[in-house]
N, C-alpha and C positions, 0 to 999 in steps of 0.2 A: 656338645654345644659350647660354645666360647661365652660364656656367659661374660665375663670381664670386658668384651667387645661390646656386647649387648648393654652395661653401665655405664661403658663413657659415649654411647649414643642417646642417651638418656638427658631430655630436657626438663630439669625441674625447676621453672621458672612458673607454671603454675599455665602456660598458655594451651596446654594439652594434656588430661587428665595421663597419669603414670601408666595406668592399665590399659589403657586406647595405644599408648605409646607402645607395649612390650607388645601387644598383641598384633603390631602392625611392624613393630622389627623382626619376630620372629616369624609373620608371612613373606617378607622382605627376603629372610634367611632361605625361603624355601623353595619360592622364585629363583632366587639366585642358586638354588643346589647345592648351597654349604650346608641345610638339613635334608640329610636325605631322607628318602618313603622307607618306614618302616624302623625308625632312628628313634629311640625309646628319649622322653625328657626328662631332664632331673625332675626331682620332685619339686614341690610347691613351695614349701618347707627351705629346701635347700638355695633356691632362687631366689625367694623373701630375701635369705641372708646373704647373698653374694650380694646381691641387689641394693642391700640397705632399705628396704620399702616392706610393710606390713603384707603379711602372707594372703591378706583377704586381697590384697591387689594383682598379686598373681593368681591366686584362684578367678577371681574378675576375669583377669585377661584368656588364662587356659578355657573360661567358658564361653567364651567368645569365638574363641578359636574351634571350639567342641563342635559350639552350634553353628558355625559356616563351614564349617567339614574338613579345617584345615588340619587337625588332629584328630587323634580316634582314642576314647579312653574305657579299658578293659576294669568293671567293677573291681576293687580291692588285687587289682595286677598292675596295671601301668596305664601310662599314656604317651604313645607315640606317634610320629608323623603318618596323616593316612599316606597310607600305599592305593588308595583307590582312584586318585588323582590322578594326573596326566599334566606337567605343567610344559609346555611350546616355549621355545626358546623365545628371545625379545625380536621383537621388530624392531629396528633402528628407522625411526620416524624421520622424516625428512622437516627439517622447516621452510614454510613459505612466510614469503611479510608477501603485503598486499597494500597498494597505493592505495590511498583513499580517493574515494570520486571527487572528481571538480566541484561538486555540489555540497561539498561538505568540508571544502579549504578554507580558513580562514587567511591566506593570502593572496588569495584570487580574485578579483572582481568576475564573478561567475553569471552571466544573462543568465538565467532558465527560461524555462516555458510557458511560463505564467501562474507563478508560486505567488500568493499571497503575500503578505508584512506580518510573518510572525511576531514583532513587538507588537504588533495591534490587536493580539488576541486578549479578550475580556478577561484575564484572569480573576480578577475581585470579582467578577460576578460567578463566574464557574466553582470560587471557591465558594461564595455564599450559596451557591446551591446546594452545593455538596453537604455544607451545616444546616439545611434546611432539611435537606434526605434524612441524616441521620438524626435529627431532633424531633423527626415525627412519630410519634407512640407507637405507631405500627411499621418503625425501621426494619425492624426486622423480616418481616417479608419481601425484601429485595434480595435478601442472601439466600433465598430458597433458587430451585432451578426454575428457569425462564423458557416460555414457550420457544422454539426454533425459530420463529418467525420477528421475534424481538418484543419487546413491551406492548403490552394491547393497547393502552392511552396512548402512547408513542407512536403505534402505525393508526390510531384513530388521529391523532394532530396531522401527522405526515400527509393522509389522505384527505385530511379538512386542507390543508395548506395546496395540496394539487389543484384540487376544486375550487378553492377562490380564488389561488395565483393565476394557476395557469392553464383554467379553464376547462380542467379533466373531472371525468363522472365515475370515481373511483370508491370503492367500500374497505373498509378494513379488511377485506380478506382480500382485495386487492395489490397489498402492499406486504412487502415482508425485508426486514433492516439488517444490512449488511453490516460488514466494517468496512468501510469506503467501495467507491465504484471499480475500483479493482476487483476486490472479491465478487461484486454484483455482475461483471463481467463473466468472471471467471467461473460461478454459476449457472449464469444465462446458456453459456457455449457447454457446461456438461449437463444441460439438463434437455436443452434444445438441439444440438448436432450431433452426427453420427459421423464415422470414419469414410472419408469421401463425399462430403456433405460441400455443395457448392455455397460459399459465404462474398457476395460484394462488397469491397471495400473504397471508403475514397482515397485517390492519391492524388496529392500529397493527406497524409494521413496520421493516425495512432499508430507507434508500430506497437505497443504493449498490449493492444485491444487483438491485432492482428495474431503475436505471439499468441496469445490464449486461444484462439479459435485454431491454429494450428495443431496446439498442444492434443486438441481434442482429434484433430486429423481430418479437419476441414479443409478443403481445397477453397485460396483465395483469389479473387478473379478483380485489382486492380481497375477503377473507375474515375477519369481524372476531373477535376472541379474546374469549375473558370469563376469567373464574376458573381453570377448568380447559384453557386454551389453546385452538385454533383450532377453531374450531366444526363439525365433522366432521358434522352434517344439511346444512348447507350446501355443502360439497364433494360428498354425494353427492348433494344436488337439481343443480348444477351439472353434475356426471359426467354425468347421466340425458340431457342435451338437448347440453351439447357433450360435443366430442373433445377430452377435458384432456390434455397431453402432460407436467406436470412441475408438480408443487406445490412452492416452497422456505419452510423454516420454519426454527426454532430451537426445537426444544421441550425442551432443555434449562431455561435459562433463556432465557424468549422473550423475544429483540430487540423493544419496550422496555420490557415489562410486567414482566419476572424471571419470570413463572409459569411452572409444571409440565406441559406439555402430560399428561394424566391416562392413566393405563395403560389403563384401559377404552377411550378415544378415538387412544391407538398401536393397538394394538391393530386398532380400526374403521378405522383408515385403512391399513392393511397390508392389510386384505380389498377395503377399493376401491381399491388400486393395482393390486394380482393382480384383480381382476375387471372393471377397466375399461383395467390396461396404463400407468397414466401413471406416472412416475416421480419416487420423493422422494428431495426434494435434501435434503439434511439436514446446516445449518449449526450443527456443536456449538461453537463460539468460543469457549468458557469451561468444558470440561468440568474442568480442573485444580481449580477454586474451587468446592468444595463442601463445607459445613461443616459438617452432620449425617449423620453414618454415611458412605455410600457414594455416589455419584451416580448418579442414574439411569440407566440403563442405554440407550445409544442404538437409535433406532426400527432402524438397519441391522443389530442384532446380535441380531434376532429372525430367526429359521431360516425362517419361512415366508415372506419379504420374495424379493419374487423381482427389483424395479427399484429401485434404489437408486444414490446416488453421498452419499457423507459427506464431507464438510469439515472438516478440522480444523489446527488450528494451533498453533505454539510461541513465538508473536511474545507471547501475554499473558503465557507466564509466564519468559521471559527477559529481553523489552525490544520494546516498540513498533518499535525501528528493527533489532530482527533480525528480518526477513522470510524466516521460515520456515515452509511451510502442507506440506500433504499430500489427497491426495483418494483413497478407497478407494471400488472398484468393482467390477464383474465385468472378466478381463484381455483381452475384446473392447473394452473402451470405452476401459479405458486405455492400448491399443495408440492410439486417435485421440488420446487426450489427449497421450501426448507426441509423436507427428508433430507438433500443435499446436504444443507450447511450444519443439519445435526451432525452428521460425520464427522466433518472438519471442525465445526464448531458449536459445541452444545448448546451454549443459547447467549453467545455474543456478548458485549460490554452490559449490562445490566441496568450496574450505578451509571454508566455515564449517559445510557439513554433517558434514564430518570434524570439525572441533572440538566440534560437539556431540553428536556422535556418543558422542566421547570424554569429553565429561559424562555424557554416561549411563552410558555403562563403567564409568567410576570412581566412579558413585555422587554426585557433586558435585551434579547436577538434580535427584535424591530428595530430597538434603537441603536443597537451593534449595525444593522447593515446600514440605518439611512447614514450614521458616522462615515463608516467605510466607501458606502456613496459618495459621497461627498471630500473624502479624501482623494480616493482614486482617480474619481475624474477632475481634479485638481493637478495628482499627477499623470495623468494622462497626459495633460496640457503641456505641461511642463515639458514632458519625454517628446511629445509630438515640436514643442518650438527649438529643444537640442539638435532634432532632427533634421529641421530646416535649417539652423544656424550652421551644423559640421558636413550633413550630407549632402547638403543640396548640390545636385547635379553628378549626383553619386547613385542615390537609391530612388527607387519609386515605392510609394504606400497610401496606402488611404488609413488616416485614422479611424479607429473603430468605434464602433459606439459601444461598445461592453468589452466586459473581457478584462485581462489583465497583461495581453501582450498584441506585439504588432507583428504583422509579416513584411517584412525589407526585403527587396526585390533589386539586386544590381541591375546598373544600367549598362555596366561593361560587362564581357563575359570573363569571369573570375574563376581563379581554382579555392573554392573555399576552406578544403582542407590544408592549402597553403596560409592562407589567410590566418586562419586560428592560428597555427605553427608561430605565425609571423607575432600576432599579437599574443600567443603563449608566453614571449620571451620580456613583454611587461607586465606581463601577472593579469592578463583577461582572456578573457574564453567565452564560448558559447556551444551549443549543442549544431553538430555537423547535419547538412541535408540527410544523409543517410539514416536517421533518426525519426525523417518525414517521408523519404521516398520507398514508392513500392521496389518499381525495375528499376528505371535509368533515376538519375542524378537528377532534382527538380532544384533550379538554381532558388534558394531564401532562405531567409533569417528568420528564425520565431523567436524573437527578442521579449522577453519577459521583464516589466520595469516594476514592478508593484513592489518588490521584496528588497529591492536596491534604497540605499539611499539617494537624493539628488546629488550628494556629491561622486558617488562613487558611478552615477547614471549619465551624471557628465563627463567624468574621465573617461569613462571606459566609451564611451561615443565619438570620445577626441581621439582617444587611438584607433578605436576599431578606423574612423575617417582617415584617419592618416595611411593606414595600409590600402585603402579604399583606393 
């Protein structure tokens, strides 16, 4: 062994203890095949002093090496390289770089899809929660493990807040706490579909809601919306000839169009789920954002709904990166939901469901959304008179009454992927049809203004106009 090699690789500047070091150049050695199997080492003694380093540090390191089997040492005979090993030549790894998504350039003015105003998230209050958790005498029992289903106060508030918001007759065993409505999706579709499981979807639509029920190996059967949301003659000419097991929508405001799924057509599709048995998923994402009177009231918190799983979430109106969802159901389904999410996830964020727990207790979240109220539809206004001042006789839309984005509707017939191209090359972007469309190409914008600033919500409306 080259021990002399082995000391001028040797960093003694104090940032890596000496015997981690020898122990990790002489596996290096072995790897490489300059020790070979069965290649007796100097002694411990003798390496101290070639070394310059106290002999207890080479004993350090040989036992290191003993006890992950990279050497083999014979009582009061030797210690040499195991021969019981087998080491594979190297792989020569390739490098990839990988562009970052548009959603994540800081030189982009990037529309999304109706992302929040991260600066507007409450942090002084999230962190006083935080010092309230941990200054309570019985802190300690939040670091113990957590039911699958998420904090019991936590899905007690969740289900007190369904039933006085929005009208649903929900118990704590109804309710089980995801990390956002992603996961709650991705849930619902392994615990509800089987492989060839007929799933409705609207189009123009989610396509990430779509991905997951494929994942599962759901066949998807495209449904298109117009004015008054998803076309309810067409689900039930569908129901007549297949076995539909789960229609998913947004009839809130429909993912990407903003409309009102129409009460007459809730309504009609609660008689074909009880009369054909399939079950609505019902994705409310944005029930917070409502800003005429009250919001509509969701399809599960009609009495005569007998299959049903609702989605809903806390991530729009705290912060995109607090992943916090919830899914309310009959407490047969969501006994499988959290066997489920114990796999994947033992028992969720803990502290953060306690901390926002404690937003709600104290009232800090109430007054976080009427804020946020009252900003958004501020910029609402603002985004909607951009639109008339650059677009006009460009786009059609109707502003929405909630939500945090609009759908823009050319009035020429446009290639929109030339479009982006075109405004790519001043630094704005948006998310392409094919993002909303099932089959064919469904010409609009799902322009998302909430996260922008006004000025960067008026530029980017001047150019997109100008290519228009």
């Amino acid at each position: 062994m080259n021990i002399k090699l082995l000391q001028s690789k040797l960093d003694r500047s104090g940032s890596k203890a000496i015997y981690i070091q020898i122990a990790d150049l002489i596996i290096e050695s072995i790897k490489k095949g300059v020790l070979k199997a069965g290649e007796t080492m100097p002694s411990t003694r003798h390496m101290a002093t070639e070394l310059s380093v106290n002999r207890n540090t080479v004993v350090l390191a040989f036992d290191i090496l003993i006890n992950e089997g990279w050497l083999i040492s014979e009582e009061r005979k030797k210690t040499y390289v195991s021969d019981k090993i087998q080491i594979s030549q190297a792989v020569q790894k390739k490098k990839y770089t990988t562009q970052p998504s548009e959603i994540f350039r800081n030189d982009l003015i990037f529309f999304d899809d109706g992302l929040p105003d991260a600066t507007y998230t409450p942090m002084k209050e999230l962190a006083r929660a935080y010092r309230r958790i941990f200054s309570r005498k019985a802190h300690w029992q939040i670091m113990n493990i957590a039911s699958e289903f998420g904090d019991e106060k936590f899905r007690e508030t969740i289900s007190g807040m369904l039933n006085q918001n929005r009208g649903m007759q929900t118990s704590v065993a109804d309710v089980c706490i995801t990390r956002g409505s992603q996961m709650a999706l991705f849930l619902t579709a392994h615990c509800l579909l089987e492989k060839g499981d007929i799933v409705l979807v609207e189009n123009p639509g989610y396509r990430p809601a779509w991905c997951t029920f494929e994942h599962v190996g759901a066949k998807l059967i495209p449904v298109n919306v117009d004015e008054d949301g998803i076309n309810i003659d067409l689900i039930e000419a569908i129901a007549k000839k297949k076995r539909v097991k789960a229609i998913y929508l947004t009839p809130h405001h429909q993912y990407p169009t903003t409309v009102t799924l129409s009460l007459a057509r809730r309504l009609q599709l609660i008689e074909l789920s009880n009369k054909y048995g399939f079950t609505i998923i019902e994705d409310d994402y944005d029930n917070e954002y409502h800003f005429i009177q009250r919001p509509v009231m969701p399809i599960s918190s009609f009495e005569g709904i007998r299959n049903y799983v609702y989605i809903g979430t806390l991530s729009k109106l705290i912060a995109p990166a607090i992943r916090v969802g919830y899914i309310a159901s009959n407490p047969k389904f969501i006994l499988q939901i959290g066997k489920l999410r114990k796999m994947v996830d033992l028992q969720g964020d803990a502290i953060m469901e306690q901390s926002i727990l404690d937003l709600i207790i104290s009232g800090d979240i109430r007054r976080h959304q009427k804020r946020m109220l009252a900003h958004y539809q501020a910029k609402r206004d603002f985004f909607a008179d951009l639109l008339d001042r650059y677009m006009e006789g460009k786009i059609i839309y109707n502003k929405p009454d909630g939500g945090l984005a609009f759908w823009l509707k050319p009035i020429r017939n446009i290639d929109l992927f030339q479009l982006k191209e075109k405004v790519n090359s001043e630094l704005i972007s948006f998310y392409t049809p094919d993002r909303f469309s099932y089959d064919k190409t469904i010409p609009g914008l799902r322009i998302g203004y909430a996260s922008l600033s006004e000025a960067n919500l008026e530029n980017g409306i001047r150019i997109l106009s100008k290519y228009l």
